[in-house]
C-alpha positions, -999 to 999 in steps of 0.1 A, spaced: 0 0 0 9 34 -6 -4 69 10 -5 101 6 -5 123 37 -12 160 43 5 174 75 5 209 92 33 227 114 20 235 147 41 265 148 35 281 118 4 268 105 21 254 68 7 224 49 28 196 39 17 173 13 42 141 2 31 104 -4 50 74 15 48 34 17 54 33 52 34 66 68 44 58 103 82 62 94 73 91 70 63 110 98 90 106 121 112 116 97 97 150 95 94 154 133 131 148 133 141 169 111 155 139 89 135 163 57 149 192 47 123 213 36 102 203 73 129 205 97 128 242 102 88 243 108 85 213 134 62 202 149 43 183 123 9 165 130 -7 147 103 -43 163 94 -53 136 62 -42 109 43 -55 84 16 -44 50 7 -32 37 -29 -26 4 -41 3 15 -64 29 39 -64 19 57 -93 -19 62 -83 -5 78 -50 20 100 -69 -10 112 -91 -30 122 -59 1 139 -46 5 160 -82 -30 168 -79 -33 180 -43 1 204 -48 -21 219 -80 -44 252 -70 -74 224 -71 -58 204 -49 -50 232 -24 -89 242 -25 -98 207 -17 -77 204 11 -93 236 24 -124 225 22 -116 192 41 -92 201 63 -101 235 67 
């Protein structure tokens, strides 16, 4: 399975949008400043996430949810 995952900084209120096959991992990483572009805006809780069967389905999601659509539709869900 694969998963895309939306997380915000509890600091500074940014989104954070990447896809993962192991989300657990994925998002100690980031709380450990093991990402680069993360590590300056820790804490990170995870807010949503959706599950793939392949790789590339979850990389389409991702694409999608960076675009201006995707961005709505996460502020409409996640508000």
């Amino acid at each position: 399975m694969f998963y895309i995952y939306v997380l915000k900084s509890c600091i500074y209120n940014n989104r954070y949008v990447g896809y993962t096959a192991d989300i657990e991992k994925r998002i100690s990483e980031h709380n450990s400043g093991k990402v680069r572009y993360t590590k300056g805006r820790m804490p990170w809780k995870l807010i949503y996430k959706e599950e793939y069967l392949t790789k590339t389905e979850a990389r389409k999601r991702e694409l999608f949810l960076k675009s201006g659509q995707g961005r709505k539709f996460l502020d409409d869900v996640c508000g």
